[in-house]
N, C-alpha and C positions, 0 to 999 in steps of 0.2 A: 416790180414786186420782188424783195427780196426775205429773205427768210432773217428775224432780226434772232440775235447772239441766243437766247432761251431756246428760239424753234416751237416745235406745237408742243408745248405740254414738255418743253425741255427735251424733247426724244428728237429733234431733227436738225440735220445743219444741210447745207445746200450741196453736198457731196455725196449724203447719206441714203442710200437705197431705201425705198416703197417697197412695205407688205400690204396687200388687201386680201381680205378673208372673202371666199368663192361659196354658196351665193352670196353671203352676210357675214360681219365680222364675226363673231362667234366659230367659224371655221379656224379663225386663225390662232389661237390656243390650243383648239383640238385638235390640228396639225404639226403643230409644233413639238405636242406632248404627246401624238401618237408614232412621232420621228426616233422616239426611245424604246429599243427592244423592250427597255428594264420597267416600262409604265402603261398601266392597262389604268384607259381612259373610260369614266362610265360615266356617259353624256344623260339629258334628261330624268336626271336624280335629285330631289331634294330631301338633302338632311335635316331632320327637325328635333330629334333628341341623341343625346352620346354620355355613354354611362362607361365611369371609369374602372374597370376592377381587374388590375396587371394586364392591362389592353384596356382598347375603345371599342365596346358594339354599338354600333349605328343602328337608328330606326328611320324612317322615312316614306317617301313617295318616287315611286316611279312616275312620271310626268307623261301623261297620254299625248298622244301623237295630236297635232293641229288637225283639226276635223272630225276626234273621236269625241265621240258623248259618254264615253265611261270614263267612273268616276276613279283618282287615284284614292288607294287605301293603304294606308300607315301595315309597315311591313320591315320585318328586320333585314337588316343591308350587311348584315357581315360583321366579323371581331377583324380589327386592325391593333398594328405596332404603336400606333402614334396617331395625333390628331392637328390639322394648322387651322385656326380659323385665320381666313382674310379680310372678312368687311364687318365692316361696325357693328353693323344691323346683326350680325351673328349674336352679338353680346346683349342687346336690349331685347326683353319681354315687351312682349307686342308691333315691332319693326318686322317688314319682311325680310326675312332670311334668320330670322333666331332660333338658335338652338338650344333646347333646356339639356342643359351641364346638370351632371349626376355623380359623384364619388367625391366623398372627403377630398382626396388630395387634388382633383381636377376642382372645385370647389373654391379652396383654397388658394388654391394661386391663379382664379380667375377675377376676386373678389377684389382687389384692386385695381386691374386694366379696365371693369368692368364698372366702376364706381368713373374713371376716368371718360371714359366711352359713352355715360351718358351726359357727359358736359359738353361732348364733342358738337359742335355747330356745322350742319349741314350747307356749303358754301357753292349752291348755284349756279349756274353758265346756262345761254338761251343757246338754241339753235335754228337759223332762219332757213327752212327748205322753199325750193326755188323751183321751178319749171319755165322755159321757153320755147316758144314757136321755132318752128324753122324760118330763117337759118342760125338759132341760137343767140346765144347775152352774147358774142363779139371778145370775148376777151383771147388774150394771144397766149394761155398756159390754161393746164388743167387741176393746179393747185398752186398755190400762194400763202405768205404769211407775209403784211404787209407792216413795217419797219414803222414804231409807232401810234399803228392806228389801234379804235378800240373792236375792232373786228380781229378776233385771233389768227383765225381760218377758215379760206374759202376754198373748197373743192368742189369738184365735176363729177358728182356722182354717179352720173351716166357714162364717164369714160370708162369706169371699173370693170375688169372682167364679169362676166353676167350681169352687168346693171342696164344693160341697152335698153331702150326703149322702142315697142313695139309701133307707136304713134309716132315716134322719130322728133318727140320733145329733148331738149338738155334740161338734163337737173344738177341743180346746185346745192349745196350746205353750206352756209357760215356760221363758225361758233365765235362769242363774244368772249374778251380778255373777263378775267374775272371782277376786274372793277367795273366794266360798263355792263358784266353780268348783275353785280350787288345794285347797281344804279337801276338795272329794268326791274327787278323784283319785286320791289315794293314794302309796306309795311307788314311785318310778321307781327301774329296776335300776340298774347298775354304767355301765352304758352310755347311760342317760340317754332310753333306750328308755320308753314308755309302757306302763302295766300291762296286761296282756293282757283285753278285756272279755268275759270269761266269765259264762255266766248269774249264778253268783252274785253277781259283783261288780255288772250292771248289776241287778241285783234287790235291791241293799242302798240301790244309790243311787237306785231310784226312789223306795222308802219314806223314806227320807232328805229329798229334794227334796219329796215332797207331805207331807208334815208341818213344813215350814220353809215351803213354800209359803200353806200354810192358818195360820200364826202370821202370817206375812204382814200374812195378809187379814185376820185378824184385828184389828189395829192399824184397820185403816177401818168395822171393824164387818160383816163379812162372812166366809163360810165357805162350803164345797163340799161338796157329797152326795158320796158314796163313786164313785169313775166304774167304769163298765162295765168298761173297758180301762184302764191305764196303762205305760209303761214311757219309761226313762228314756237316754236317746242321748247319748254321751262326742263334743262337736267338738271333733276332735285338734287344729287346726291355729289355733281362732278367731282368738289374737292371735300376734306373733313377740316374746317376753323379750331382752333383753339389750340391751347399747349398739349403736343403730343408726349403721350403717359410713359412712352418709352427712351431710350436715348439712341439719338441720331445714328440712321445707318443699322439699327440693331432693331431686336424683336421683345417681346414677352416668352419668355422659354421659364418653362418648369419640367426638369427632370425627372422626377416621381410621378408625374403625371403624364409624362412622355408626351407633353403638349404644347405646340409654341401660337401664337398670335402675332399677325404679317401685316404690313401694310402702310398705306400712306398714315393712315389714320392713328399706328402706333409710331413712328420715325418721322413723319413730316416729308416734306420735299417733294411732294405729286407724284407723279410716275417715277420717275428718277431714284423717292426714298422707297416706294414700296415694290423697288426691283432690287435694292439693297436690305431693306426687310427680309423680301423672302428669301435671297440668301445665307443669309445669317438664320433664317429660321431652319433653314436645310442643315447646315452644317451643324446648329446645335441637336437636331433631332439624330442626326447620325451619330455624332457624338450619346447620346443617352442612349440609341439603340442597341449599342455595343456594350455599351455598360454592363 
């Protein structure tokens, strides 16, 4: 098993240090950006309207804790300097995560990225979760990117800090390259809508995915015991298809509106363009905030 020349998602090469988020990945953002005196992180927040007027005041939801039964209620979140969207869904009416944009000038120079964004085609990737018996699927690493195949990555989920299991099962993940992703998917309706994942459909593609998976491993000389558990998870959103409305490495920045938009989905390039996104979305926003 070796890691071929892109890595996962272009972020890996075989020299390159593992971060894992403690319990769940979502730690590992909020640690990162709690690492900066200069940035007060406000976790379980959703924005759902931003009205422009010489600043952004936010409305929203405080998001209840797992296991409460009270309901969140639309509440103002503060006047800020500037505003980034990052994900698509920010831009489209009726996607989750949309924000209704409010002020002429925020308006204005949203109305083209936002015409672009809803061409944008939602591009797929599966995920096969695994469990085994003691003593485990037998493999000799706890992560892998195998050189050609159509399995991107295979990790040990149960190696990760706090991911141990109390039953003393190994769990696994493989995510699929995005061509053998576009191949499990299937037909999209009229409307470009995603197929609906109903038992049968995600029971076709888990036996799908681990018998492509175990050809795989095959090719290095290796194979997996039959697992306890499997089944196999459709991520709707992983990449965004189509021509991106911005130019490469760069953002949507509007200076009068002290507003920039980030992301793969505006630069292209997966992880890789919408880590140069947001850069350039920083730098332009400091730039305008000085202004």
């Amino acid at each position: 098993a070796v890691h071929d020349e892109p890595g996962f998602f272009g972020c890996l090469s075989a020299s390159d240090g593992l971060f894992v988020g403690k319990p769940s990945m979502d730690a590992l953002p909020a640690a990162l950006l709690g690492a900066s005196h200069r940035i007060t992180v406000q976790l379980g927040t959703k924005v759902t309207a931003a009205e422009f007027d010489n600043g952004w005041r936010l409305s929203g939801t405080t998001l209840p804790k797992p296991g409460s039964s009270s309901a969140a209620d639309i509440s103002e979140l503060g006047k800020y300097d500037a505003l980034v969207l990052t994900d698509v869904g920010n831009l489209l009416r009726g996607r989750a995560g949309h924000v209704a944009i409010t002020g002429q000038a925020a308006v204005r120079a949203l109305a083209a990225v936002s015409a672009a964004a809803s061409q944008a085609e939602r591009m797929p990737l599966f995920a096969l979760m695994m469990s085994f018996e003691s003593p485990g699927s037998g493999l000799p690493f706890d992560a892998a990117s195998i050189q050609g195949g159509r399995v991107r990555w295979l990790a040990k989920d149960s190696s990760k800090p706090g991911r141990e299991r109390a039953d003393g099962r190994e769990c696994w993940v493989a995510i699929t390259t995005e061509a053998f992703g576009k191949e499990l998917l299937g037909s999209r309706d009229a409307t470009g809508a995603l197929p609906a994942q109903t038992e049968e459909y995600l029971s076709s593609r888990t036996d799908t995915m681990f018998e492509i998976l175990q050809r795989d491993l095959s090719t290095i000389g290796l194979t997996l015991p039959a697992p306890a558990f499997m089944r196999a998870h459709r991520w709707g959103s992983a990449y965004v298809g189509g021509q991106p409305p911005g130019d490469p490495a760069a953002c949507i920045h509007s200076a009068a509106a002290r507003l920039a938009v980030a992301g793969d989905f505006v630069a292209g390039g997966g992880a890789g363009g919408a880590l140069k996104s947001g850069i350039a979305a920083a730098d332009a926003l400091v730039d305008s905030c000085q202004q």
